[in-house]
C-alpha positions as semicolon CSV with decimal commas, in nm:
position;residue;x (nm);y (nm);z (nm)
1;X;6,199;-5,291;-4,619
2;X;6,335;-5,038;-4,383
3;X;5,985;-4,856;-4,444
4;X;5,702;-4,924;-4,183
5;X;5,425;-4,890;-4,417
6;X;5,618;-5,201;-4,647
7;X;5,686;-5,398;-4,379
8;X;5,324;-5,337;-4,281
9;X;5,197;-5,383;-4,613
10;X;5,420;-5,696;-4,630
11;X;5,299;-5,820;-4,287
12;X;4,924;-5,766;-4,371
13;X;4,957;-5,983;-4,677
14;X;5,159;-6,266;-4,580
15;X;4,904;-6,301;-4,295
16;X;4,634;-6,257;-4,541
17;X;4,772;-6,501;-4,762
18;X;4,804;-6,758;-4,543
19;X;4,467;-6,731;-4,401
20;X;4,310;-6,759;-4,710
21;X;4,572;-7,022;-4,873
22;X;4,417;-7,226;-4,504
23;X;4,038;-7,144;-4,599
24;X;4,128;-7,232;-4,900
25;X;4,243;-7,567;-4,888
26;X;3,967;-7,594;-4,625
27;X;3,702;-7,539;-4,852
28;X;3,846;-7,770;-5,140
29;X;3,865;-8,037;-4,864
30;X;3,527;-8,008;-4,746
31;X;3,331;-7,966;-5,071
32;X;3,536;-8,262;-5,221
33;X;3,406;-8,499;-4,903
34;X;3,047;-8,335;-4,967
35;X;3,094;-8,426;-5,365
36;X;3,221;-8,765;-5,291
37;X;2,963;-8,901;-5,048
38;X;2,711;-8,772;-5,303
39;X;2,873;-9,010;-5,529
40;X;2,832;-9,277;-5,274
41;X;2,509;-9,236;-5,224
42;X;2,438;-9,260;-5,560
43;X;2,632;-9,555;-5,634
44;X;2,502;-9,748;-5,290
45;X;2,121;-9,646;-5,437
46;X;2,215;-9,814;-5,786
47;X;2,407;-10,147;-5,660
48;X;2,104;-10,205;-5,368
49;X;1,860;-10,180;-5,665
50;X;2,056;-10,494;-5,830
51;X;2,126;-10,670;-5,594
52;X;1,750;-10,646;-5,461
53;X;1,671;-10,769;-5,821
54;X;1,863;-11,062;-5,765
55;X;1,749;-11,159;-5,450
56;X;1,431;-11,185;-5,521
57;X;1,521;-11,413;-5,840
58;X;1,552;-11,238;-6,095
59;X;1,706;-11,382;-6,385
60;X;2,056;-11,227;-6,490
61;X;1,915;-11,095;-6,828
62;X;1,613;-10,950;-6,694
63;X;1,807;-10,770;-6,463
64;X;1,694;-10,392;-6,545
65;X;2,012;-10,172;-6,543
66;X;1,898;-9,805;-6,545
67;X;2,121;-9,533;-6,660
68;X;2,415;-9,782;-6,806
69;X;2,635;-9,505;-6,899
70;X;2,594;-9,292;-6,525
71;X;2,625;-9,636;-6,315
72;X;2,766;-9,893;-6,453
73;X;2,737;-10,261;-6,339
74;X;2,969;-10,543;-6,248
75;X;2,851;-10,888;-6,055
76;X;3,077;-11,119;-5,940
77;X;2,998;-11,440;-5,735
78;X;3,127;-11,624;-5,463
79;X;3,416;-11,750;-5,681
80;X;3,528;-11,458;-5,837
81;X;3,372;-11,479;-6,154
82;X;3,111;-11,220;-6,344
83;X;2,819;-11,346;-6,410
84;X;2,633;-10,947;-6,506
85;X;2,794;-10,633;-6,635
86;X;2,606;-10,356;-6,804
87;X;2,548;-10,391;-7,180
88;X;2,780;-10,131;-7,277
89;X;3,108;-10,166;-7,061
90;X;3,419;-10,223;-7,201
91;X;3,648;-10,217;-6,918
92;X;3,667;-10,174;-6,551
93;X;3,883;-10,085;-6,221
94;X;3,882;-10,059;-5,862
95;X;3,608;-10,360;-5,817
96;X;3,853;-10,640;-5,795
97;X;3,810;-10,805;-6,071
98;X;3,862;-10,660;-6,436
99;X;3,634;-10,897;-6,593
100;X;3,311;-10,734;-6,824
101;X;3,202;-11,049;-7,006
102;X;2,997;-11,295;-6,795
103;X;3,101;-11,667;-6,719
104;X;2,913;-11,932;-6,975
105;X;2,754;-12,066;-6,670
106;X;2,547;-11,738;-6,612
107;X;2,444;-11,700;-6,976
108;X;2,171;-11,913;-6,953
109;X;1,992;-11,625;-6,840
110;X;1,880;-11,787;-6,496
111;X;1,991;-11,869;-6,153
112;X;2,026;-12,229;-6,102
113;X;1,792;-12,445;-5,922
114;X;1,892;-12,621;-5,608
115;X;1,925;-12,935;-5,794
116;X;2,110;-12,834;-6,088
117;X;1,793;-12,844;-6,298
118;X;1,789;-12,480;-6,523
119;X;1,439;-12,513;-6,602
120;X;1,332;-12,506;-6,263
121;X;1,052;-12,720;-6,278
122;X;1,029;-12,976;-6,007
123;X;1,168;-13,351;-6,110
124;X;0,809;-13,580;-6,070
125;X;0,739;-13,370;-6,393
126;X;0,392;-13,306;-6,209
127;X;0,370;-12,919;-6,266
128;X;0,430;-12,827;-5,919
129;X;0,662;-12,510;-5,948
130;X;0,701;-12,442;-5,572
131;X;0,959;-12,188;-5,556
132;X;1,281;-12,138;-5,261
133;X;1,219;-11,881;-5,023
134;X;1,345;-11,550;-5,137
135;X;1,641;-11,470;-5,047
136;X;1,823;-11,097;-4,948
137;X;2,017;-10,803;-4,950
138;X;2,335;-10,759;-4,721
139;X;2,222;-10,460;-4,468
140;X;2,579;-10,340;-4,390
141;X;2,768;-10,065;-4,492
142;X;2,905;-10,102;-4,884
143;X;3,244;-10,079;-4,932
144;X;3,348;-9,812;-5,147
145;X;3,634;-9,746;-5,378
146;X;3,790;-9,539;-5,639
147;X;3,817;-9,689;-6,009
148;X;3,749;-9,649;-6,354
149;X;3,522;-9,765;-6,620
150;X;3,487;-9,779;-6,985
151;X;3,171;-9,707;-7,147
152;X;3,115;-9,726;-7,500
153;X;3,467;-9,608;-7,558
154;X;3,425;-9,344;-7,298
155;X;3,652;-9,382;-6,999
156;X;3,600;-9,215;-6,627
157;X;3,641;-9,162;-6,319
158;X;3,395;-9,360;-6,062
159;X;3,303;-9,429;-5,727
160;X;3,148;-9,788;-5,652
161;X;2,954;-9,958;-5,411
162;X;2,982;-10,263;-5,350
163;X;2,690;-10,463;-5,193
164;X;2,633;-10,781;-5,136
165;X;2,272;-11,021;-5,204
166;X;2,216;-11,367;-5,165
167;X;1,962;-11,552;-5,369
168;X;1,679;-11,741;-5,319
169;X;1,977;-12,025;-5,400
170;X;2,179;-11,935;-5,179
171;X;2,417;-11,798;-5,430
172;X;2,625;-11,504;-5,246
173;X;2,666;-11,209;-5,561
174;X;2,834;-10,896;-5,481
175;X;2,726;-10,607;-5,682
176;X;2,937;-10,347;-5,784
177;X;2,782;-9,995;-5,911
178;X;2,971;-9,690;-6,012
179;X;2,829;-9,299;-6,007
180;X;3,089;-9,057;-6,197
181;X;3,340;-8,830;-6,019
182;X;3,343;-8,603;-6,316
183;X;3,072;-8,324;-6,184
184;X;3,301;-8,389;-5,872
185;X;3,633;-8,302;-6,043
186;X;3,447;-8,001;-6,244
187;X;3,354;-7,856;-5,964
188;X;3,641;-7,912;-5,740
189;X;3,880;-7,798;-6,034
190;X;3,647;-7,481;-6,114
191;X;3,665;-7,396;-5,716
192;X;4,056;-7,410;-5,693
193;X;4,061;-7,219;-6,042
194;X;3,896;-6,923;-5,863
195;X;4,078;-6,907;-5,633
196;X;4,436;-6,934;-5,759
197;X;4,265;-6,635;-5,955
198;X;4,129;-6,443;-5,710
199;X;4,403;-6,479;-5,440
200;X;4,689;-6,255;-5,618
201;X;4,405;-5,995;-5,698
202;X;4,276;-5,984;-5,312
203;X;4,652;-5,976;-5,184
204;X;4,723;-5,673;-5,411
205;X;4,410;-5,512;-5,317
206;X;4,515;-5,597;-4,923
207;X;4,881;-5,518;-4,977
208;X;4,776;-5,177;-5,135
209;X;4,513;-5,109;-4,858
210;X;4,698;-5,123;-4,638
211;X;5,025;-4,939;-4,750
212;X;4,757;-4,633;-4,806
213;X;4,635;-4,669;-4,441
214;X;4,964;-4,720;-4,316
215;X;5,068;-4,411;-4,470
216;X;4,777;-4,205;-4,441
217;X;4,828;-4,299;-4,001
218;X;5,185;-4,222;-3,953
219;X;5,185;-3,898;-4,168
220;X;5,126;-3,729;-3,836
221;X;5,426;-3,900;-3,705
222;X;5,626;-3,763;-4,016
223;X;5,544;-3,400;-3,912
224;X;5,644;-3,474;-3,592
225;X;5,965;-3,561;-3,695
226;X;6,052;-3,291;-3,932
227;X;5,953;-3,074;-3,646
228;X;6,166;-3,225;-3,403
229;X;6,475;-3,167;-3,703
230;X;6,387;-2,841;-3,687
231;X;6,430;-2,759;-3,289
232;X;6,730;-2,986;-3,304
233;X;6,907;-2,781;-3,582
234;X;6,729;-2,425;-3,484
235;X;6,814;-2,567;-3,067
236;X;6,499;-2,324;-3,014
237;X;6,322;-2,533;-2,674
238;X;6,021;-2,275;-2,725
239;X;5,873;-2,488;-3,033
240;X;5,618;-2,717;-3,034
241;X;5,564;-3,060;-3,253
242;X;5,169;-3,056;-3,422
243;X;4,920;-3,279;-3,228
244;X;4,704;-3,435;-3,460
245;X;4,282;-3,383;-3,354
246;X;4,307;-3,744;-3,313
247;X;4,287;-3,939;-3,034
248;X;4,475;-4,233;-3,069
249;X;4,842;-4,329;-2,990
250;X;4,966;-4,100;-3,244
251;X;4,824;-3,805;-3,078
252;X;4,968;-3,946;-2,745
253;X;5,310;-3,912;-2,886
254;X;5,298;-3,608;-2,979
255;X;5,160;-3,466;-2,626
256;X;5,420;-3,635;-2,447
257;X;5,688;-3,510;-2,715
258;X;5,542;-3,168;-2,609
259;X;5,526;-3,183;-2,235
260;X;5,918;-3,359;-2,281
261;X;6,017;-3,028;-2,464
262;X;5,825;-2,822;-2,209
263;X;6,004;-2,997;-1,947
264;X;6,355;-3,009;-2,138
265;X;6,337;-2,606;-2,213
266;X;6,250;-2,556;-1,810
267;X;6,609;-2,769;-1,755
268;X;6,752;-2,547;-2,012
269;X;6,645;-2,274;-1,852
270;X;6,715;-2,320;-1,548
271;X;7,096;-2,421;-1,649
272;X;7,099;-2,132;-1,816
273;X;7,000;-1,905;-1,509
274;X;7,175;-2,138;-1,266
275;X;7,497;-2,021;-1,442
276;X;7,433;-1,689;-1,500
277;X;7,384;-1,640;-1,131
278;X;7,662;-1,815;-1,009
279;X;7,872;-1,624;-1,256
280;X;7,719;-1,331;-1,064
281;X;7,739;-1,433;-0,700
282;X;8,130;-1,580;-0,811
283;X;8,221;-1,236;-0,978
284;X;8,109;-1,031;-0,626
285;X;8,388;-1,202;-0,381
286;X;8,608;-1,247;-0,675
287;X;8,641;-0,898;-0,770
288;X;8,639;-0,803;-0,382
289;X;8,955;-0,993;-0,333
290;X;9,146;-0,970;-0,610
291;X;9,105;-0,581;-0,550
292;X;9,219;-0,653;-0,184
293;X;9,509;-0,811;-0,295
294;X;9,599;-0,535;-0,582
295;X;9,579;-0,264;-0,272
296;X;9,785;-0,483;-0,025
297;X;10,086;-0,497;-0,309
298;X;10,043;-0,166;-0,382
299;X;10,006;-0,015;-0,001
300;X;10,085;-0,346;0,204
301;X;10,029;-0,163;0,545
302;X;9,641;-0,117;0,414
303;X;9,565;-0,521;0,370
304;X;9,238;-0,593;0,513
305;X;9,343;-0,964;0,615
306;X;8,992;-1,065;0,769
307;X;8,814;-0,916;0,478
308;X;9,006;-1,111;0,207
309;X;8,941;-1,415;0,451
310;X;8,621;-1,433;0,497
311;X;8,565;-1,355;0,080
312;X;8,750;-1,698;0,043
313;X;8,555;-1,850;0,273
314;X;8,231;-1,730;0,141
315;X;8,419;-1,786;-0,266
316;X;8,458;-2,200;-0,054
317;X;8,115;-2,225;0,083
318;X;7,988;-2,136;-0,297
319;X;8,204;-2,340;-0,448
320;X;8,091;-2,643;-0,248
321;X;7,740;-2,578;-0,253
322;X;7,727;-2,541;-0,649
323;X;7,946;-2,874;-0,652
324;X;7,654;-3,019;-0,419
325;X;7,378;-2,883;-0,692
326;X;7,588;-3,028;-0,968
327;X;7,553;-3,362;-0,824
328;X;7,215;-3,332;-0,725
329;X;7,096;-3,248;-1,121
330;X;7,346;-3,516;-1,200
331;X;7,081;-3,721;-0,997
332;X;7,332;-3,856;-0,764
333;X;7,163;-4,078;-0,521
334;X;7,197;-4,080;-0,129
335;X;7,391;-4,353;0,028
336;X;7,212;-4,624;0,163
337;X;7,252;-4,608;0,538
338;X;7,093;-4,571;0,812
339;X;7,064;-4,195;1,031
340;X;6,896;-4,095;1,362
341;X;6,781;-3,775;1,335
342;X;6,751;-3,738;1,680
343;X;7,121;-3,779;1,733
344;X;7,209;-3,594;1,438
345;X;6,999;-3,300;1,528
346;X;7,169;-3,261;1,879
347;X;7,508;-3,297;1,717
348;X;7,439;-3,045;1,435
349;X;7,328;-2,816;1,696
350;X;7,635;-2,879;1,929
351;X;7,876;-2,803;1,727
352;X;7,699;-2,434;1,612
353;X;7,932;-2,242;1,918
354;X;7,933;-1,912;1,684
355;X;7,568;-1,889;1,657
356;X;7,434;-1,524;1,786
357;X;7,107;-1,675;1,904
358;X;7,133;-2,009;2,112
359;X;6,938;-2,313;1,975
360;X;6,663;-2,472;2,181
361;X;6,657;-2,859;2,069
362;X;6,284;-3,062;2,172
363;X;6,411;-3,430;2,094
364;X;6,187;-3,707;2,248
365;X;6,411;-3,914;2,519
366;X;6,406;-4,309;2,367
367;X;6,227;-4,200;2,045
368;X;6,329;-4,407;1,728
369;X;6,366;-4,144;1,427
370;X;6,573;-4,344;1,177
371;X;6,543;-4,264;0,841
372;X;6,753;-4,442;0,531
373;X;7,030;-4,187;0,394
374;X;7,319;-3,986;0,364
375;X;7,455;-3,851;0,715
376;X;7,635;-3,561;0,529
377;X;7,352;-3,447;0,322
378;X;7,058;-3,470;0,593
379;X;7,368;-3,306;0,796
380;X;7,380;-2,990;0,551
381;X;7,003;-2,969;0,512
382;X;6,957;-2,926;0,892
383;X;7,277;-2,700;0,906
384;X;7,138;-2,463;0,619
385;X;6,751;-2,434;0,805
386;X;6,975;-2,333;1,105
387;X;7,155;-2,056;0,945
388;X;6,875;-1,955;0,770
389;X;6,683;-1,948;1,081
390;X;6,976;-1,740;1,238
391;X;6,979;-1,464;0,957
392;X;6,599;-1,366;1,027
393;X;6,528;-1,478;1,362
394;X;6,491;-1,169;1,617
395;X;6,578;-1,389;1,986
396;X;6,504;-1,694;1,972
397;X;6,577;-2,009;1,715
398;X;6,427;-2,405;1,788
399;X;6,454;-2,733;1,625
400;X;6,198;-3,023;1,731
401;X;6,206;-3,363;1,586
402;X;5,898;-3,574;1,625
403;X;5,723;-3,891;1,497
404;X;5,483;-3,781;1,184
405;X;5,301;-4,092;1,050
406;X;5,545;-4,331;0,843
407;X;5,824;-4,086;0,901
408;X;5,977;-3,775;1,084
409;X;5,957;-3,453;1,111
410;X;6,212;-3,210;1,175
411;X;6,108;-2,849;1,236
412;X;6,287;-2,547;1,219
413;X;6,137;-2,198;1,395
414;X;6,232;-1,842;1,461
415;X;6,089;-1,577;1,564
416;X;6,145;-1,329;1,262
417;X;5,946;-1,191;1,000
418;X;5,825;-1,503;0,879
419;X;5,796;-1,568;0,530
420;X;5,493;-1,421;0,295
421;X;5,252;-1,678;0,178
422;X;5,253;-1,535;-0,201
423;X;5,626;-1,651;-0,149
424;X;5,632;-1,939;0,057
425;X;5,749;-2,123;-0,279
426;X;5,970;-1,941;-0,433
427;X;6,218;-1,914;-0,163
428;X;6,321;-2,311;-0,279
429;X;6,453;-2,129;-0,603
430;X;6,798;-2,091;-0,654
431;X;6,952;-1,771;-0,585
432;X;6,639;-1,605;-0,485
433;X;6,689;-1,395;-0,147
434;X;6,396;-1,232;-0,024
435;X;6,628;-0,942;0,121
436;X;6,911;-0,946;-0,118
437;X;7,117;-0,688;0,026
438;X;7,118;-0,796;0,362
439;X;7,128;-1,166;0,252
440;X;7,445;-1,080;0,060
441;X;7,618;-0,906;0,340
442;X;7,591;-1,205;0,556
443;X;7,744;-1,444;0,296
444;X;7,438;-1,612;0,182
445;X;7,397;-1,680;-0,205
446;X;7,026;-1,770;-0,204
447;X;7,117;-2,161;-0,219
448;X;7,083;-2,289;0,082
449;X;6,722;-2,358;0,090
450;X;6,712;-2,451;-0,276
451;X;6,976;-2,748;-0,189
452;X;6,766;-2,865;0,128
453;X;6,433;-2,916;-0,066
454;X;6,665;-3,073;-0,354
455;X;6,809;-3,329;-0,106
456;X;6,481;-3,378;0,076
457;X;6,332;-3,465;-0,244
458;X;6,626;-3,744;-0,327
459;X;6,523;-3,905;0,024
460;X;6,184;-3,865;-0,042
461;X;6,081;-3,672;0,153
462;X;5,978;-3,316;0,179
463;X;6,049;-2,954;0,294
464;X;5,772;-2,702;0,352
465;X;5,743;-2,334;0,531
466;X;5,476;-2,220;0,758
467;X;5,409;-1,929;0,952
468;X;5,532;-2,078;1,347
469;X;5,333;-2,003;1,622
470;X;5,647;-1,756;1,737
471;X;5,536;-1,513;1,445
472;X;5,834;-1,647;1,252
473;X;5,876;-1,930;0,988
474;X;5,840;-2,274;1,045
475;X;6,036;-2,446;0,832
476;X;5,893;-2,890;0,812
477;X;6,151;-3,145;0,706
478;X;5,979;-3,470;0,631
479;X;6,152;-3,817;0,588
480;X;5,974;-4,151;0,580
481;X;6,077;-4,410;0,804
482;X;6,331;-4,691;0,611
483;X;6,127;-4,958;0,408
């Protein structure tokens, strides 16, 4: 059962098998009610027909009784005892009385005359045979009930009626009449016979079905997964999982499989890279001052002190800032305070005494720029526009901090070269220096930009370049006001 398709398969057919085990039982139900009050229509038909006899005075043994064997007969009157039965029935149930020979006072053969007189001729012996009004049949419902009934050795079940007459007398009679349950039973038991035969048949078929389907849909998913073995045992990023022509969920899966791959070998890649160009921009100052120190043990008189100083400095700085990028892929989140820009600007720029080219700050007196963040990270992305600013700019550097729609916006500008449209993206890539030489003689290692946008991004914000109206870059840090 650790199989989808079986547990599928298994699903679809206990479902199925319930819903028809429900219909089932439905359908015997309803076509046994249908059955019955056939019966009781039948059996109301034949006891009205007596009992309409008899209350229009008909004698007992004139009574016509059609169909004996189909609806049998029992009358009873008021005191219990039965006075008709059909000719051949031997023995009776369910009509309250088991009696099926009539009392001696109804073999006479007719009803009795209101003056005890069986003749019914009138008592001045003058041949005036005025009869009793006639007298009638009970209008309500019948009862009915379940019994059996004997006929000519035959025994079976039936369904009476039981209706009630009153004579022209006024003798009460209830008639009981019975219609057979056997076409009832047949059909009921012929029903539930086809079905306890055809259900295991149509839950194979359905179990079957649907183990085909099952397997026939996820047999993409199966290459997909032998494929994804593959790349995991073969680690090669560069291949793809097939993508069924489908397009149902399946075929979803195995896009987003393949855009998380094409993402995942990017990361790779750029790991890869990352390293490979720190282990280059490490090995330059590394190399510079270990050779430094081999010459000042060797020749102490020719150590070049400030040289082997400022390659541990710039060996620090690199250190730091690949820590930094560690914890930014790490996805390290910024704290959760609260920084004015406007004050951190003018302190960032306060504390820049070495600078060659003095910074102008435009800050808005009584502007609110607060923004939701780390100090020491916005800190360092303002700090690295500055220097970058200060590499390229020719005479003059600026910040400006200004209200931009939901947030702030912190620009950087100097007057240099500017920065080539064709390239206005690629400077945000790590270790890239668009004059390598000159960028590696002033210390920079082509991450400083790269960790701004990176920390922009974790604040949600954003860092652009444009071309500032100087002739320079223009370099737009965006943060949205706190929530």
């Amino acid at each position: 059962m650790r199989s989808v398709r079986a547990r599928a398969a298994l699903g679809a057919t206990l479902v199925v098998a319930v819903a028809l085990i429900g219909a089932g039982l439905a359908v015997l139900m309803v076509l046994r009610a249908n059955l019955i009050d056939q019966a009781d229509l039948q059996a109301e038909v034949a006891a009205r027909e007596v009992a309409g006899q008899l209350a229009t005075g008909t004698p007992y043994d004139e009574v016509e009784l059609d169909d004996e064997e189909d609806h049998p007969v029992q009358v009873i009157d008021e005191e219990e005892r039965v006075v008709l039965v059909s000719k051949d029935l031997r023995a009776v149930t369910g009509t309250g009385t088991t009696g099926v020979t009539p009392a001696p006072s109804a073999s006479a053969g007719a009803t009795p005359s209101p003056d005890g007189d069986d003749d019914g001729d009138d008592d001045d012996g003058g041949g005036d045979s005025r009869r009793p009004d006639s007298g009638e049949v009970s209008s309500d419902d019948p009862e009915f009930s379940d019994g059996t009934a004997t006929v000519d050795r035959t025994t079976a079940d039936y369904r009476f009626a039981a209706v009630e007459a009153t004579t022209r007398e006024g003798v009460t009679l209830t008639v009981y009449a019975g219609a057979p349950l056997a076409a009832e039973q047949e059909a009921v038991d012929t029903v539930r016979g086809a079905m306890l035969t055809g259900l295991p048949v149509l839950l194979v078929v359905v179990a079957g079905v649907t183990w085909l389907v099952t397997r026939r849909a996820l047999r993409p998913v199966e290459g997909i997964r032998r494929e994804m073995a593959a790349i995991t045992a073969s680690e090669d990023l560069a291949r793809r999982v097939p993508e069924p022509d489908s397009r149902d969920e399946i075929a979803a899966l195995a896009r987003t499989t393949n855009e998380t791959l094409t993402v995942l070998e990017a990361s790779v890649e750029r790991q890869r890279r990352f390293v490979a160009d720190a282990s280059h921009e490490l090995r330059s100052p590394i190399a510079s001052l270990r050779t430094q120190l081999e010459v000042a043990e060797a020749h102490p008189e020719l150590l070049d002190l400030p040289g082997a100083v400022a390659d541990t400095v710039r060996l620090q700085v690199l250190a730091a800032d690949l820590l930094l990028l560690a914890r930014l892929d790490a996805g390290e989140k910024p704290g959760g305070g609260t920084v004015e820009l406007g004050a951190l600007v003018r302190e960032e720029v306060s504390q820049r005494t070495g600078d060659r080219i003095a910074v102008a700050v435009e800050v808005p007196e009584g502007g609110a720029f607060e923004v939701n963040g780390s100090r020491g990270q916005l800190s360092r992305v303002i700090g690295n526009l500055l220097d970058n600013a200060q590499r390229h700019a020719e005479g003059s550097v600026s910040v400006a901090v200004a209200p931009d729609g939901r947030g702030v916006r912190v620009e950087v500008r100097d007057d240099g070269a500017g920065v080539p449209e064709e390239e206005r993206e690629r400077i945000f890539e790590r270790f890239i220096r668009l004059d390598d030489a000159r960028s590696r003689d002033d210390g920079g290692a082509g991450l400083g930009l790269a960790i701004a946008r990176d920390v922009a991004a974790r604040h949600g914000g954003t860092l652009t370049v444009h071309r500032a109206d100087e002739g320079g870059a223009a370099f737009r840090l965006w943060l949205p006001h706190p929530a």
